[in-house]
BATI-525017 format. One record per atom (N, C-alpha, C): y, x, z; chain; residue in three letters; residue number from 1. Coordinates in steps of 0.1 Angstrom, whole numbers, always signed. Layout:
# residues N
+-------+-------+-------+----+-----+-----+
:    py :    px :    pz : ch :  aa :   i :
+-------+-------+-------+----+-----+-----+
:     Y :     X :     Z :  A : Ala : NUM :
...
+-------+-------+-------+----+-----+-----+
END
This chain:
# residues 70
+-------+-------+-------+----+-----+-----+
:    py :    px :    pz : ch :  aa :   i :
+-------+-------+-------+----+-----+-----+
:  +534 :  -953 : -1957 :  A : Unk :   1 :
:  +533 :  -948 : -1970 :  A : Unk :   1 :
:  +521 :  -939 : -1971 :  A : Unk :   1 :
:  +512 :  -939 : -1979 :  A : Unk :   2 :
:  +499 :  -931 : -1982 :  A : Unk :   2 :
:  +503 :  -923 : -1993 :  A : Unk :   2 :
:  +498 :  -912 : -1994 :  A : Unk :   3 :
:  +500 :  -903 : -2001 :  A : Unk :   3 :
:  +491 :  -901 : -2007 :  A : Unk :   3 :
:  +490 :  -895 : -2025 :  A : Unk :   4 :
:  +484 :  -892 : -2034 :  A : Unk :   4 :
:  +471 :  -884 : -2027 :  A : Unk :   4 :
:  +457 :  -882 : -2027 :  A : Unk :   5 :
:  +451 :  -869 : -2029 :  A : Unk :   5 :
:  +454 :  -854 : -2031 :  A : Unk :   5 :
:  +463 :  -855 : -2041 :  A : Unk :   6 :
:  +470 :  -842 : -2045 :  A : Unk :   6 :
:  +478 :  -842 : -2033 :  A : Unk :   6 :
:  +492 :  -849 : -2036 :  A : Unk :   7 :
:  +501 :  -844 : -2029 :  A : Unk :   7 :
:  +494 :  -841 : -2008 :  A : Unk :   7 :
:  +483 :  -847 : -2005 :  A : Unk :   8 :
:  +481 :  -842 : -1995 :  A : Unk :   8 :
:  +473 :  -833 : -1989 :  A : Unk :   8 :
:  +469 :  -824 : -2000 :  A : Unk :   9 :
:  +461 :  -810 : -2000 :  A : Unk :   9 :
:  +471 :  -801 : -1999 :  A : Unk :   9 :
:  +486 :  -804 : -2007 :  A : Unk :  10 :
:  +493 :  -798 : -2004 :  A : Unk :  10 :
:  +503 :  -793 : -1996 :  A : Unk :  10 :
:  +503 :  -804 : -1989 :  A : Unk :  11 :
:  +510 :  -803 : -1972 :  A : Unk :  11 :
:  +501 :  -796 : -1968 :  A : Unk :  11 :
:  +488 :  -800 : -1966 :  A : Unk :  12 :
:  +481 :  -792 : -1958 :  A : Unk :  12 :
:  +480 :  -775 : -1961 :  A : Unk :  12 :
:  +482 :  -772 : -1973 :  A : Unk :  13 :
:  +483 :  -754 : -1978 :  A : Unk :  13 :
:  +495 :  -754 : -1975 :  A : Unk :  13 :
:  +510 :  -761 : -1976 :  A : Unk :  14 :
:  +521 :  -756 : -1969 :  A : Unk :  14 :
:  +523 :  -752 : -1954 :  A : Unk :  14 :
:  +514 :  -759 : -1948 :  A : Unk :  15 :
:  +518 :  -761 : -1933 :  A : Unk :  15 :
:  +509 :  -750 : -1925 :  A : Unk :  15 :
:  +498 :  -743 : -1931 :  A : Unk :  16 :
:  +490 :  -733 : -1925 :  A : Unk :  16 :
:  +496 :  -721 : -1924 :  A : Unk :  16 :
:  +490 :  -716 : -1914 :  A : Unk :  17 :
:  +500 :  -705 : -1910 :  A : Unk :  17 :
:  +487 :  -692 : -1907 :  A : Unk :  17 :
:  +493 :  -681 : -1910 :  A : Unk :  18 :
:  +484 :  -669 : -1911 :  A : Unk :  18 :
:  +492 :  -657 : -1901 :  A : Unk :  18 :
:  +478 :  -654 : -1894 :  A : Unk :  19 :
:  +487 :  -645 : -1883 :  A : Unk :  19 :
:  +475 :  -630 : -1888 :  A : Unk :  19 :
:  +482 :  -617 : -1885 :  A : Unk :  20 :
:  +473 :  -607 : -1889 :  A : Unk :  20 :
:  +475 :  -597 : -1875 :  A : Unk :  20 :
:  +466 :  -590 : -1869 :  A : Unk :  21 :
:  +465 :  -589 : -1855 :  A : Unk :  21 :
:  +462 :  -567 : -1862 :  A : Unk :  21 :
:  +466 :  -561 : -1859 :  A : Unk :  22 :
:  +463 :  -544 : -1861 :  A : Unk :  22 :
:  +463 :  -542 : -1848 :  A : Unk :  22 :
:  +449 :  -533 : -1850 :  A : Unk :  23 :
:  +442 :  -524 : -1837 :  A : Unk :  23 :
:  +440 :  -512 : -1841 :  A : Unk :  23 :
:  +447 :  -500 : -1834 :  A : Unk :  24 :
:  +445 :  -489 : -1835 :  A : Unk :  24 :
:  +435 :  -487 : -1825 :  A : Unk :  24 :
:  +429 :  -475 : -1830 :  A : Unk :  25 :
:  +415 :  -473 : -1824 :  A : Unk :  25 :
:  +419 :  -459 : -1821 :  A : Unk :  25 :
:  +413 :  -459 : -1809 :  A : Unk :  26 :
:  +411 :  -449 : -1796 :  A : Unk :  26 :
:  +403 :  -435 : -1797 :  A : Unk :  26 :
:  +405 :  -422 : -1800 :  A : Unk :  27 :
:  +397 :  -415 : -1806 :  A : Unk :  27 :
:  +385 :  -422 : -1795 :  A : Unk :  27 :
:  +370 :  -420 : -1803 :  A : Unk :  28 :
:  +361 :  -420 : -1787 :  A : Unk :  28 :
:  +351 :  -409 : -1788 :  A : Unk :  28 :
:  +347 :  -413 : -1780 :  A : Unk :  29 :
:  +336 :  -402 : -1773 :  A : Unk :  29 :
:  +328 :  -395 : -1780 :  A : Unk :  29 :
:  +323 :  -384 : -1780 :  A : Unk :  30 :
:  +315 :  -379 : -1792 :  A : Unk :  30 :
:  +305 :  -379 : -1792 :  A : Unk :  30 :
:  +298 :  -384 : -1801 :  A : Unk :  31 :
:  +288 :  -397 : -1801 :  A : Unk :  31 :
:  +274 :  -381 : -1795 :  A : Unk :  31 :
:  +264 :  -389 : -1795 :  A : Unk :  32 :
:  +248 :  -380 : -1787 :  A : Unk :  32 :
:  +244 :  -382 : -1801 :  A : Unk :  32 :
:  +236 :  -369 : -1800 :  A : Unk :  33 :
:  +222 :  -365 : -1812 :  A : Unk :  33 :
:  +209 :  -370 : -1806 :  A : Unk :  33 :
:  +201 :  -374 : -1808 :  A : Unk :  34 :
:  +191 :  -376 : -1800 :  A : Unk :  34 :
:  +175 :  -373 : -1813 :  A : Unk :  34 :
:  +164 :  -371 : -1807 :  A : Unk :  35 :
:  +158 :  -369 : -1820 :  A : Unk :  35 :
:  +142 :  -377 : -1812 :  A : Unk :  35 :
:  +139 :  -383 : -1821 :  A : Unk :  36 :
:  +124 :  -394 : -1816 :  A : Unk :  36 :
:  +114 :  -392 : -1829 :  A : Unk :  36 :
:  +102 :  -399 : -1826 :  A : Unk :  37 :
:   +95 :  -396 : -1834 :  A : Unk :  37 :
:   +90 :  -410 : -1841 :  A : Unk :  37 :
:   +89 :  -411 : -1855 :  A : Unk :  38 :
:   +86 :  -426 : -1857 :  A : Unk :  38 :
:   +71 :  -420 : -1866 :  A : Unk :  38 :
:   +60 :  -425 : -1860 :  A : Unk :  39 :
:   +48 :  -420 : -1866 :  A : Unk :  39 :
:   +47 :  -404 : -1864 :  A : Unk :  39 :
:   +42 :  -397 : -1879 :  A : Unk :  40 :
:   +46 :  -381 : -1876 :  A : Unk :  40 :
:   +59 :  -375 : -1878 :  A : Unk :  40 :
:   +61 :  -385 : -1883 :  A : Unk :  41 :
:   +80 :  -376 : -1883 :  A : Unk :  41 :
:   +90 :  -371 : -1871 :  A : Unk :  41 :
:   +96 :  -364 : -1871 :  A : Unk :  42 :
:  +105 :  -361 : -1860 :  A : Unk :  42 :
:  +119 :  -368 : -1862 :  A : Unk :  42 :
:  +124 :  -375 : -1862 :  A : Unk :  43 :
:  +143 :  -379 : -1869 :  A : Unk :  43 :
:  +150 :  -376 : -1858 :  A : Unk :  43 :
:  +164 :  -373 : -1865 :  A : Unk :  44 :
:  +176 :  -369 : -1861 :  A : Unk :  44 :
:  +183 :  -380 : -1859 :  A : Unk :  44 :
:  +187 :  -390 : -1845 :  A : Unk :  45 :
:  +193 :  -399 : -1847 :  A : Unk :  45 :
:  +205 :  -398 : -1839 :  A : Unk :  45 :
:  +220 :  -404 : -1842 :  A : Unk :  46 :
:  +230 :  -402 : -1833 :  A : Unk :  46 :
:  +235 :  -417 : -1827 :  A : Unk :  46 :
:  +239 :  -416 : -1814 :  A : Unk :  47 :
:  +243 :  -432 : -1807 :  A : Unk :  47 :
:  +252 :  -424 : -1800 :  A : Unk :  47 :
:  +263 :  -436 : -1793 :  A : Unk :  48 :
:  +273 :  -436 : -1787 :  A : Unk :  48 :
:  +273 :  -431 : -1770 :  A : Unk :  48 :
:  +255 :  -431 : -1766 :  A : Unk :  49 :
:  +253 :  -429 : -1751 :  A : Unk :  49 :
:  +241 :  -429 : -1754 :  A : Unk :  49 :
:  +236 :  -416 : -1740 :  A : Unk :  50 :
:  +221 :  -418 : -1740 :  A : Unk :  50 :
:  +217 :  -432 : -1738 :  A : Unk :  50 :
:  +224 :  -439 : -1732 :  A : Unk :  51 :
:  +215 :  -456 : -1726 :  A : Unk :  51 :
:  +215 :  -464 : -1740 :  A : Unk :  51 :
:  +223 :  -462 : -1753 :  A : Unk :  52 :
:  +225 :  -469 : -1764 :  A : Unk :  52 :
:  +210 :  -461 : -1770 :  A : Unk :  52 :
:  +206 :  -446 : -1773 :  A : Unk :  53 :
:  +197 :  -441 : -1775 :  A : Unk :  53 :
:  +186 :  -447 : -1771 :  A : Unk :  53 :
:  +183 :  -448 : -1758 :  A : Unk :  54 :
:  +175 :  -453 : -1753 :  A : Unk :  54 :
:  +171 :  -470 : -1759 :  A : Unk :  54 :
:  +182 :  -475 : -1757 :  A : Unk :  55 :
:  +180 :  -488 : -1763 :  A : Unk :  55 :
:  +179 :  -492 : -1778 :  A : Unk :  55 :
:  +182 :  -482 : -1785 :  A : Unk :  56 :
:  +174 :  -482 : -1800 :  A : Unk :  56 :
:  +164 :  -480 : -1800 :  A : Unk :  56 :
:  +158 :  -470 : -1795 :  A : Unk :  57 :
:  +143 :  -467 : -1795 :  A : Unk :  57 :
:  +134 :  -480 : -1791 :  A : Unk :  57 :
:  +137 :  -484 : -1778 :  A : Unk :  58 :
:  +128 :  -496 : -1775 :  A : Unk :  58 :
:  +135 :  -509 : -1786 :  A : Unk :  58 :
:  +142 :  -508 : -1792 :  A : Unk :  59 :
:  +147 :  -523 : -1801 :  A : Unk :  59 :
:  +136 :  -517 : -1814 :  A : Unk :  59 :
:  +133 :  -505 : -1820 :  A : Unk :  60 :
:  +127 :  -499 : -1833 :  A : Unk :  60 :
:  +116 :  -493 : -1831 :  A : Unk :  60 :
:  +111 :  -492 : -1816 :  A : Unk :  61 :
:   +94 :  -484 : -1818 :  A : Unk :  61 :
:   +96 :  -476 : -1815 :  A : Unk :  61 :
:  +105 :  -462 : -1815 :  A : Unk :  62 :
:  +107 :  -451 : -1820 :  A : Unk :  62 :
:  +101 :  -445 : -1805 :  A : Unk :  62 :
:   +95 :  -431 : -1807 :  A : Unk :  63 :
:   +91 :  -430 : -1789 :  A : Unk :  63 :
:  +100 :  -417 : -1788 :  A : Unk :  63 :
:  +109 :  -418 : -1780 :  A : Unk :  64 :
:  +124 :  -406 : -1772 :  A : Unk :  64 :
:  +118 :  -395 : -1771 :  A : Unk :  64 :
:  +120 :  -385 : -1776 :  A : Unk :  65 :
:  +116 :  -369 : -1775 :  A : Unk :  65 :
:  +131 :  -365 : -1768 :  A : Unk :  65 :
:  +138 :  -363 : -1771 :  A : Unk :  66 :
:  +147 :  -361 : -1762 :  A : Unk :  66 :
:  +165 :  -355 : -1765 :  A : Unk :  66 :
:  +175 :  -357 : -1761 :  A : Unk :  67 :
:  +187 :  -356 : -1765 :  A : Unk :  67 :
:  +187 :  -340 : -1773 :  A : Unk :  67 :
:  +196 :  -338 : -1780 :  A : Unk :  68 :
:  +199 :  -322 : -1788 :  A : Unk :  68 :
:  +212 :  -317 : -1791 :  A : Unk :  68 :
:  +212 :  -304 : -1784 :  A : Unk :  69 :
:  +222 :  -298 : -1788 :  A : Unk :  69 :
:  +227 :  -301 : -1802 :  A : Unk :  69 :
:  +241 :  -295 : -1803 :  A : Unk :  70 :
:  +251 :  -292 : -1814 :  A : Unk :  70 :
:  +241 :  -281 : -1820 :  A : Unk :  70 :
+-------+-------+-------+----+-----+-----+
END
């Protein structure tokens, strides 16, 4: 037996199934200030690690002046 068009869009929306997955998050680490210079400017930039710092800089040009206090 073959089924209508309709009727077999419909099975297929009956028979799917939906799963929903919650992730609580972990306080983390308090993230680094870091401050570089793009042209003459000085900016204030913050990343998750100096090595993540470091690796924005060389991904955006920016040339590392160096981590900063609170």
């Amino acid at each position: 037996m073959i089924l209508p068009m309709a009727d077999r869009s419909r099975l297929a929306t009956e028979r799917m199934v939906l799963s929903v997955v919650r992730v609580d998050r972990s306080p983390k680490a308090p993230r680094v200030k870091f401050c570089v210079l793009e042209g003459p400017m000085l900016v204030l930039i913050e990343a998750d690690s100096e090595d993540e710092a470091l690796a924005i800089c060389a991904e955006s040009g920016f040339e590392f002046v160096g981590l900063c206090d609170d």
